[in-house]
Every structure is written in C-alpha cells, then in structure tokens.
N, C-alpha and C positions, 0 to 999 in steps of 0.2 A: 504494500500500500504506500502510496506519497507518504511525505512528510507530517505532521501534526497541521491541520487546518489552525492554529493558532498563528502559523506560522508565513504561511504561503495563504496570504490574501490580496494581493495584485492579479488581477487579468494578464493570463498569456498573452504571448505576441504572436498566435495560430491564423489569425486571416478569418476563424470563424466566432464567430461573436455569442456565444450560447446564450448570456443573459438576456439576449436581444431576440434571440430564434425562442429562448423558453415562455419569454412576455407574450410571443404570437401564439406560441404551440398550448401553454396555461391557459388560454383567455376561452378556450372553446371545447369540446369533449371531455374524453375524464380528466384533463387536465383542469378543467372548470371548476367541474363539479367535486374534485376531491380538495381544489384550491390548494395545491401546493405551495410553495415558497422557495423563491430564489433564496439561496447563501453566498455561495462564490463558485472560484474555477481556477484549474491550474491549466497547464499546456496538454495534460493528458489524464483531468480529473474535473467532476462537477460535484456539487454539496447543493443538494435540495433540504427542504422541510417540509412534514406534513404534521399540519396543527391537530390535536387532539381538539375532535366532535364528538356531540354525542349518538350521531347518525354515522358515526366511522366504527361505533362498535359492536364487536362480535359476538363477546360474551355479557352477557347485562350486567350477571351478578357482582362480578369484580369489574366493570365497564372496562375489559379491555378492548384495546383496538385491532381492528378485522385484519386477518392477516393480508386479503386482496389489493386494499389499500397501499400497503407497504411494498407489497410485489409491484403495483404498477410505479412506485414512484419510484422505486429502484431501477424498475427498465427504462422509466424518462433517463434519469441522471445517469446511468452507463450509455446508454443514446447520445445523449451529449455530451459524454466525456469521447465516442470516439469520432465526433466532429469535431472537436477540439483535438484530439492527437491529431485527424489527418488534416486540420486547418481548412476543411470545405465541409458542406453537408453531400452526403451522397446516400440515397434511397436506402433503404436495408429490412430485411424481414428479420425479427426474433430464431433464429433456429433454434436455439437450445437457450434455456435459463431456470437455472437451479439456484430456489432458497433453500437453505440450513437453518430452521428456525433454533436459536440457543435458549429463548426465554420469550414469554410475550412483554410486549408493549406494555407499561403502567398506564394506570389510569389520569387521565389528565394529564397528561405529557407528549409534547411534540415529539416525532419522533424522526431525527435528521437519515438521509440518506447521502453515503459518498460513492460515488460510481468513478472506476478507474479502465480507461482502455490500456491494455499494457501491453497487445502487439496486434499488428494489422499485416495481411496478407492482401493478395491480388485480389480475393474473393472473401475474404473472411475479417471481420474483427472479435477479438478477444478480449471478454470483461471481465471483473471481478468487482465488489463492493462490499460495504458494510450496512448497517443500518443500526442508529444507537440513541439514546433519548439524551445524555448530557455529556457522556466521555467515552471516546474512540476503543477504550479499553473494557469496557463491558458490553460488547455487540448483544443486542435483538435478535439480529439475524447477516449469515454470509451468503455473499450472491456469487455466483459464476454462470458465462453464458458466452456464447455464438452469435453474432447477426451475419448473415448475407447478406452481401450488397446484393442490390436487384435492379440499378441501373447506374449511368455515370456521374462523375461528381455535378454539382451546381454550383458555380460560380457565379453570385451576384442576385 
C-alpha cells in the first residue's frame, strides 16, 4: 500500500484529474445515491469516504453498515486510482474483485476507502485496497481485483 495518507496529500502530476472525473461520476447513479466523498489522491492511489446513514445499514440491531455499500465504493476508488497511475481514463469492465471482510463497519462511523492500482498491462489493471473507519491499521475490509480495458484511452 502507499504511504500513510497523512502524508501524501498533494495531487499527482498524472494528466488525469480524478477529483474532477469523481465530482461528474458522484453527482448521478450509485455514486449519488450512496453520496460518497472525495478525500484525496496520489499518482497511483484515491481515498474516498462513505458517510454512515441510517438507510446504509444492514444489520439494524447493532446499525451496522451494509457490506454493498462499501464494495461499491471501493470499486469507484481502485477505478480511479488506475486513471490516475495511467494518467488518462480509459473504458474498463470489473473482471474480478474480491473483498476480505476483517470486521464490520461500527455504527455511526464513516467509513474511508483507499484504492491503489499497482501494475497495469496492455489489457489488464491490477488493484488492491483497504477500507477502515479512522486508522489505516485496523482495516474493515481488503480488496483485490482485475479490470479490463474495453476500449482506448480518452484524452480530453
């Protein structure tokens, strides 16, 4: 994983701007309706948040939060972490993405996602992330995952 987001909170210099593409991609489908949150980004990493609701959870008793939730915002933010390693956006389908859930989600607690792309092929990118409510060192849950590109980059 990067470095501590305490640490690396400047914007790369990748040519793709994610807080800019997540403002368009947040504003409409489940990126709407779950209302994600920008955090930051590095040259080959994004940091979202998803605010604890009470329409986000799964279990009543102890109001955790649904694990769906958390799966999809972990695929935005490895999404845009590998627009930001390749500095363009380019088309991709999910092939493969595996959560490891370690513990749920507390109650009342946002709960951040870091998505890291850490190697890219002719046809493939390769993610990995986290998911944790206040420190990087007590994960929720570990992600790993595939996308396909499914057409060519988009410049502009």
């Amino acid at each position: 994983m990067p470095k501590d987001p305490q640490i690396e909170t400047e914007p790369a210099t990748t040519g793709f701007d994610a807080e800019r593409f997540f403002g368009r991609m947040g504003s409409i489908g489940h990126g709407q309706a779950l209302a994600m949150e920008w955090r930051r980004q590095g040259a080959d990493w994004v940091e979202l948040a998803l605010p604890w609701r009470a329409d986000l959870v799964g279990d009543e008793e102890p109001g955790l939060m649904a694990s769906g939730p958390i799966f999809a915002m972990m695929d935005n933010a490895t999404s845009l972490a590998t627009w930001r390693r390749m500095g363009a956006f380019r088309p991709s389908a999910t092939l493969d993405f595996r959560i490891d859930y370690i513990r749920p989600a507390k109650s009342g607690r946002a709960v951040i996602g870091r998505g890291e792309c850490y190697q890219v092929t002719r046809s493939i990118a390769f993610v990995r992330g986290i998911a944790y409510e206040e420190k990087s060192d007590d994960p929720i849950a570990h992600v790993a995952g595939t996308f396909m590109f499914t057409g060519p980059v988009w410049r502009g």
